[in-house]
N, C-alpha and C positions, 0 to 999 in steps of 0.2 A: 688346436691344443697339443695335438702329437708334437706340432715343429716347433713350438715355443717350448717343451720339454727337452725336445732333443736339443736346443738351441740352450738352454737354462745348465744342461747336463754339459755341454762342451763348453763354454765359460766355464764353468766351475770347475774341470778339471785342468782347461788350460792357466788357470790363473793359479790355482794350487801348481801345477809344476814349476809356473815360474816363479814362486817365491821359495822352491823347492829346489831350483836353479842358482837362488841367490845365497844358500844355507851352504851348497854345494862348492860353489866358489870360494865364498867366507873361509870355508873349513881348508879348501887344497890353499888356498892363501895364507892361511895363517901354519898348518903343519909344514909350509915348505920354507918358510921362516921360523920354524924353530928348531929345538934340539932334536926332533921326528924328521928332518927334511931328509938325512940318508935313508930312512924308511921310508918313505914319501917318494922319491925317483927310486929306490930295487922296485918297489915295488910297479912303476910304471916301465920298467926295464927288463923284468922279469921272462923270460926267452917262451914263448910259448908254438908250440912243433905238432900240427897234422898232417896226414903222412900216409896217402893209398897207393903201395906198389911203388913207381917211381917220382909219382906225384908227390912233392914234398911244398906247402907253404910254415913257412918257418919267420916267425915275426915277434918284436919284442909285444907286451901286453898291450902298453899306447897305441901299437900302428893296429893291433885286432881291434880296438876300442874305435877307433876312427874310420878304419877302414871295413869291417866285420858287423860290427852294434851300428853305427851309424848308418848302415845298409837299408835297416829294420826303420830307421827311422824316415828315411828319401823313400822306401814303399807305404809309411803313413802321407807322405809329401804326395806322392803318385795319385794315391788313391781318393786322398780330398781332393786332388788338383779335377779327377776323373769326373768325380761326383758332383763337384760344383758348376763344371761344364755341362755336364747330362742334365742336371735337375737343379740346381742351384743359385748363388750367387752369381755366376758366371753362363748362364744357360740365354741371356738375353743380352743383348746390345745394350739396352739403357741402363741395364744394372753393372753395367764393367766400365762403363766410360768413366765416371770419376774415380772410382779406385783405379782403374788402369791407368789414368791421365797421373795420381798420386803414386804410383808405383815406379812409372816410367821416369817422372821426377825425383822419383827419391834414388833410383838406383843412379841416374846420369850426373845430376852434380855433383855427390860424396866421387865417384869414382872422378869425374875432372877437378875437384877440391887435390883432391892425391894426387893425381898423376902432374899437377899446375908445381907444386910443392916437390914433388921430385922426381922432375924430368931429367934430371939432367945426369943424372945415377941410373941404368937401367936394370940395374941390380935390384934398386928400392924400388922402382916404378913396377916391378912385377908384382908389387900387393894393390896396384891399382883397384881392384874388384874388392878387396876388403871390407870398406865404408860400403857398401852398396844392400848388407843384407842388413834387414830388420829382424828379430827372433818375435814370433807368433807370441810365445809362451809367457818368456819376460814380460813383453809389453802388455799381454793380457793382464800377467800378475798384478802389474803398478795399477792400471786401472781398474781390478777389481777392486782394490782398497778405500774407491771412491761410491762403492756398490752401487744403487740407484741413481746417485745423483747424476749420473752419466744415461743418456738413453742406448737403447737397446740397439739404436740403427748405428750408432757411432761405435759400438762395438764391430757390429757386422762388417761396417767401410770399415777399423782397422782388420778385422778377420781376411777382408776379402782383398787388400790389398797387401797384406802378408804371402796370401795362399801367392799372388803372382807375381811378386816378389821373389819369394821360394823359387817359382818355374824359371825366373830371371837368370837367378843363380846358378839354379839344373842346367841350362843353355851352354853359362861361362865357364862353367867348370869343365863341361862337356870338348868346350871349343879351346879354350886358354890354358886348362890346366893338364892336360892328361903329359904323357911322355913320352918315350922312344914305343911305337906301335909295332903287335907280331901278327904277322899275317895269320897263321895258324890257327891261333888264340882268337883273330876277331872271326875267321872263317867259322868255327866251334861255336860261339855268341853268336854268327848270326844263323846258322842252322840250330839253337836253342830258340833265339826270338821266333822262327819258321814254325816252331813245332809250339810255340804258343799261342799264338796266331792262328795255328791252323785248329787247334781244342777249344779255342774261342768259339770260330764260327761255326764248327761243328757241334756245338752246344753244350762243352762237359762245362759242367758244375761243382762237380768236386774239387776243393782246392788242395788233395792229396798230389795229384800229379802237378797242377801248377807249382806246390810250392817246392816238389822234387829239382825239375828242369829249372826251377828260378835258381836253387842252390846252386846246380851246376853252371847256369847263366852267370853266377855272381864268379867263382871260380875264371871264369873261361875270360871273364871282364879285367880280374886280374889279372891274369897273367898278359893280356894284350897289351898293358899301357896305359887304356883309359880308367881313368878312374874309378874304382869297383861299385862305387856306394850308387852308381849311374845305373845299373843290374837293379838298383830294387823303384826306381822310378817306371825301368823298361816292365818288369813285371808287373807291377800294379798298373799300366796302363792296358796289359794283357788280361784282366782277370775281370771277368763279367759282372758288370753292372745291375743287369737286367737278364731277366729269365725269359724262356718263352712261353710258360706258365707259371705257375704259382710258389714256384719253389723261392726256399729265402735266398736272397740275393748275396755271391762269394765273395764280392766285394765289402758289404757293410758287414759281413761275419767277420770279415778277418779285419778290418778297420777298428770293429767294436774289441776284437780281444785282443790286439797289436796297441791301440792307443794305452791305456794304462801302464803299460809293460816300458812304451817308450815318455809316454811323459813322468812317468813315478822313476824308472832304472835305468835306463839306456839315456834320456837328457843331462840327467843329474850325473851321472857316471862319466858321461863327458866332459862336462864341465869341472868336474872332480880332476878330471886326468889332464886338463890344460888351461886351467886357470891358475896353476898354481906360481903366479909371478917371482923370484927371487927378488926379494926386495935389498937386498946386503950391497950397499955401494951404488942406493938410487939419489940421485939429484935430484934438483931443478932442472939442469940443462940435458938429464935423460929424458924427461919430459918434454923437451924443445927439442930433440933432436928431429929432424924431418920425418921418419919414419912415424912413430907415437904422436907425432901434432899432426904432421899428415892425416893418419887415420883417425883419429879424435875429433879434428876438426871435421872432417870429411862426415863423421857421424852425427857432432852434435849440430855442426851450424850446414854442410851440405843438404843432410836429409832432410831440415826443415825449410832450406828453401827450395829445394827439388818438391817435395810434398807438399805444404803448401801455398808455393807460389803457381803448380800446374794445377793444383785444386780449385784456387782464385780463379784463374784464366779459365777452365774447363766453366765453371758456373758463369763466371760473368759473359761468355760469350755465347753461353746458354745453350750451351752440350749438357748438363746437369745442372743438378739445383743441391741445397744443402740437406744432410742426411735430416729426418723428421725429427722434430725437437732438439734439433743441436743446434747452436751456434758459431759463430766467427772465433770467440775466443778459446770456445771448446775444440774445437778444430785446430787451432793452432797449437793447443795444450799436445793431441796426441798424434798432433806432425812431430814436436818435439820428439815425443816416447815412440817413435820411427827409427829416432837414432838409436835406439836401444841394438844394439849390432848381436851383441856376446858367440850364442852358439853358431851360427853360421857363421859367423866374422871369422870365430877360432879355427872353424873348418876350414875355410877360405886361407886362412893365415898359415896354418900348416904344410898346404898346399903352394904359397907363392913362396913362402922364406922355410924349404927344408931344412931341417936340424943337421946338422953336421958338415951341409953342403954353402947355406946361405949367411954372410955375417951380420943378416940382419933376425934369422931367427931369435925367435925370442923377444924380441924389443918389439913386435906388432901388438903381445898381448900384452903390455903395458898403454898400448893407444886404445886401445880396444875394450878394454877395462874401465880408461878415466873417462872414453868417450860415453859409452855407456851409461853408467854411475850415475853420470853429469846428467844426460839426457833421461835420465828417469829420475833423479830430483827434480830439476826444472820443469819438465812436462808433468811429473803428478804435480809441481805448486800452482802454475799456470792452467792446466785441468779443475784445480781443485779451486781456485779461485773462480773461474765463468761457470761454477756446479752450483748453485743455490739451494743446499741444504732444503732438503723433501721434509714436508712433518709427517 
């Protein structure tokens, strides 16, 4: 009963974020097309300066938002990734093979979908990784809407194929996206991860000192090159699961009062701060341009055949079987809602097409956007059709 609680309570609050996600959008959509849009970028422009001693990071509000909040949200990433491996979905061989086998498919064809489409440009082929994330939250959303008639296990394979997914991401970002490296700065990071590692096995519990060294951790990640938001995956991988008594576990404390904070403020405020597309002089043929088809396609039609065509092969050759009380067409429904990309896509996209640097900035979150949309109509109509209304 505990874990069908705990299990009932994290649905419900992932699928309220993600229609919390879509309000969020809607909104920076619509005010950046209108008479508010010069208020809509000061305000994501707005200079914001901390500053100890000679230490200065100095950054407009967007890059704290992305690179600072988003932090908060790769240490909820960490810490479910932690938990599912210890005790969970992920704790056993048989229960990761078809989500794994659906994860590894869906991230590998959207990314050769893209890179097939714009090879030949290595400027545009650098959003290759784009199309590759699915968002946990969105796609819970769409499918809460469908409430029971969905079972419980088809939620869990999407949950669990999200969760490594997510770790997919943490890997490329780690590997493809970082920048010019300071010795200095990782030497500092990695005498932080030493000293968190070493409070681990020495059995502190308190997570006042962890989340101390994890701040400076996050710091110290800056300024090296790699990408900061990598700092909050490192530290929740650092921060104990398990007690050696009885004490409550620092992990699911700060999981429990981190999660609301980033699926209600920190999701929605992202997607607030880079969904807001200018739509003033959009075509048809901005839509066709390689970039935005690339990644559209790469989300609506790669991830469904990366997901469920290694889903297929995974059971039929009888590595797994199909989740309890779902079906072929219900499966197919939420390979669809796989392509739902949005928040990591946006992050990802930020990352391959810099503002000011890349002349494709900008035009990702137009693919990213229809791919999306798309893939969450289509997958709730196809869900919603193999669901046979419960009396």
């Amino acid at each position: 009963m505990p874990l069908r609680n705990t299990l009932t309570r994290f649905f419900q609050l992932e699928a309220a974020s993600g229609l919390l996600l879509i309000a969020a959008a809607v909104l920076a959509l619509f005010i950046n097309n209108s008479p508010l849009s010069g208020l809509y970028n000061s305000f994501l422009d707005t200079p914001v300066v901390a500053q100890v001693g000679s230490l200065q990071i100095a950054k407009p509000l967007l890059l704290w938002i992305n690179d600072g909040l988003m932090a908060l949200f790769f240490l909820i990433i960490g810490l479910e990734v932690k938990r599912e491996v210890l005790e969970g979905q992920l704790s056993k061989v048989s229960q990761v093979v078809l989500p794994g086998a659906a994860a590894i498919g869906g991230m590998v064809v959207p990314a050769l979908i893209f890179w097939a489409m714009n090879r030949d440009n290595p400027a545009a082929a650098a959003g290759w990784a784009i199309p590759m994330a699915t968002d946990i939250a969105f796609a819970l959303g769409v499918l809460a809407l469908l409430g029971k008639r969905v079972p419980v296990s088809l939620k869990l394979f999407l949950m669990t194929l999200a969760i490594i997914d997510d770790l997919g991401a943490i890997i490329v970002i780690a590997l493809f996206y970082s920048g010019t490296l300071s010795s200095l700065a990782l030497m500092l990071a990695a005498a932080c991860l030493v000293a968190l590692i070493a409070m681990n096995r020495l059995g502190v519990i308190k997570l006042a000192p962890y989340l101390i060294i994890g701040a400076i951790l996050w710091v110290c990640v800056l300024k090296s090159g790699v990408h900061a938001t990598l700092a909050g995956v490192t530290l929740a991988f650092c921060i104990p699961l398990r007690t050696r008594h009885a004490e409550t576990s620092p992990s699911r404390t700060l999981e429990h009062a981190l999660h609301p904070w980033v699926a209600y403020g920190i999701l929605p405020l992202f997607a607030f701060a880079n969904a807001g597309v200018p739509l003033a002089g959009v075509t048809l043929e901005s839509f066709t341009h390689h970039v935005p088809l690339g990644i559209a396609t790469g989300l609506l039609v790669g991830k469904t055949l990366g997901v469920f065509g290694l889903t297929w092969l995974a059971i039929k050759v009888g590595l797994a079987s199909l989740p309890g009380g779902a079906n072929w067409k219900q499966l197919l429904g939420v390979s669809i809602l796989c392509g739902i990309g949005f928040t990591m896509s946006l992050f990802v996209g930020s990352l391959a097409y810099v503002p000011g640097e890349s002349p494709f900035a900008g035009e990702d979150r137009m693919g990213i956007l229809t791919g999306s949309i798309l893939a969450a109509f289509i997958g709730y109509a196809v869900t919603a059709l193999a669901s046979p209304k419960r009396r």
